[in-house]
C-alpha positions, -999 to +999 in steps of 0.1 A: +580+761-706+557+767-683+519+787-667+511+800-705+527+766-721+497+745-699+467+772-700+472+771-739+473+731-737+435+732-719+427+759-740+432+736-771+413+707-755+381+727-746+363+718-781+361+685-767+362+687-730+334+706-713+342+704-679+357+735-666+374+723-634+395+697-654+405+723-681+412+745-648+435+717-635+455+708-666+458+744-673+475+749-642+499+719-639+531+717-659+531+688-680+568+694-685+573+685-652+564+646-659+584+639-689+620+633-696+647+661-706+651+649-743+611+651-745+603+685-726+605+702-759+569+684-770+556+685-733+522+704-743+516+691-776+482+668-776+506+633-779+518+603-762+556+607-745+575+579-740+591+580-701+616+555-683+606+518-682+590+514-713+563+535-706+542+568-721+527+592-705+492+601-721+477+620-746+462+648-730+431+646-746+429+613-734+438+620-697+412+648-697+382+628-709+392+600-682+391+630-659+355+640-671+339+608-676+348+599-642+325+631-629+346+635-602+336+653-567+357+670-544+354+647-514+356+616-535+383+591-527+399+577-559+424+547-570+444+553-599+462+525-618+491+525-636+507+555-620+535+561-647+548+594-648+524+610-620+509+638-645+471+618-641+473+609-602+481+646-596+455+664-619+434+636-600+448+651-567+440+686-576+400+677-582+396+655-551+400+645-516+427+616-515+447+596-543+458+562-541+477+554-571+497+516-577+530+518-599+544+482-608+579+500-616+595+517-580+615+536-606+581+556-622+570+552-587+598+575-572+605+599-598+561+603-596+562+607-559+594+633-567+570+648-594+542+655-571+563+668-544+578+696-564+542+710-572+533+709-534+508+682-540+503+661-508+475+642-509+484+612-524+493+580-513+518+561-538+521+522-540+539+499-552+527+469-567+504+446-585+473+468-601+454+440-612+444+433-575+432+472-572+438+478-533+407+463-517+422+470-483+411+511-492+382+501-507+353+509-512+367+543-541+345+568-556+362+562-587+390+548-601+412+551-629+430+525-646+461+540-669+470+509-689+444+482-709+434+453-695+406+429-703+372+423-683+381+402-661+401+429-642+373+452-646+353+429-629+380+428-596+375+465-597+341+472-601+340+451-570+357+478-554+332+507-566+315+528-535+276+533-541+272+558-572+311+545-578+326+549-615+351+527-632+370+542-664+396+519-682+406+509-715+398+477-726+408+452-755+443+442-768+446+453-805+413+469-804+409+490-776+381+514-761+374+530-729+350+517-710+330+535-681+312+517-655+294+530-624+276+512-594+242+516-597+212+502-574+204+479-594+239+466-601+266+475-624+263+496-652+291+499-683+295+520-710+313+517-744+332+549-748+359+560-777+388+539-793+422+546-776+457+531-772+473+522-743+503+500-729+487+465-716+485+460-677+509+434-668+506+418-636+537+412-610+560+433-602+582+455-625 
């Protein structure tokens, strides 16, 4: 496992991503590195992992079109969500200027923060806590990522939290669940219906 394991992974994704610097990014961070022992052997294939609290860690294809849709810049500031395993907050790391990603679970928290170490990744700041609240005392973010669904109520909190230009992308719904993009425009805020997807539910408190 390893460089040729993760350049192969973007490599695969590229009919459906198009943007180069998050197939650079995913082809140059080891997966392997985020998932348990008994699941390294399925690291690079395009599914959800289950990790340590009950918890996955993305499809790939999933984590790369979040990375896309968001359009991210390299200056931008950006609050990730459901920190999990750490694989999303650091390919976020890797395309921008500072991470602030919340973890309900200090378990995923530490072994994330352990993750991101490893790979010389410094520029993010981990949390632990609620993410239904976002972290308004950072705010306002560029863009932020939510990990888990929730409904539109919590989008609302965190659109609130949206810079000027800002984008949003979460998945929304219970049973039936999409992503949903929105971005701070002039004139208010914007949202967008994107594709069906699966994700754990955001649960408020702590883990």
């Amino acid at each position: 496992m390893g460089p040729a394991e993760a350049a192969a992974l973007a490599v695969r994704l590229r009919s459906a991503v198009g943007d180069e610097r998050v197939l650079g990014v995913i082809a140059s961070t080891p997966r392997d590195r985020f998932v348990p022992l008994s699941e390294r052997s399925r690291a690079y294939e395009n599914v959800a992992l289950p990790i340590a609290c009950g918890q996955t860690i993305s499809q790939p294809l999933v984590v790369a079109r979040m990375l896309e849709t968001l359009q991210l810049q390299p200056e931008d500031r950006v609050l990730d969500i459901g920190t999990g395993s750490g694989y999303h907050a650091v390919l976020l790391a890797r395309l921008v200027r500072h991470v602030w990603t919340i973890e309900r679970h200090p378990r995923l928290s530490a072994a994330a923060q352990d993750a991101a170490a490893s790979l010389g990744v410094d520029n993010i700041t981990f949390e632990v806590g609620d993410g239904y609240e976002g972290l308004p005392e950072q705010a306002p973010f560029d863009a932020i990522n939510v990990a888990a669904a929730a409904g539109e109520s919590v989008a609302e909190t965190l659109e609130r939290q949206l810079a000027p230009g800002g984008r949003l992308v979460m998945p929304i719904g219970e049973s039936d669940q999409h992503l949903m993009l929105s971005r701070r425009t002039p004139d208010g805020i914007l949202r967008f219906k994107l594709e069906p997807v699966r994700f754990v539910p955001l649960v408020p408190g702590p883990g």
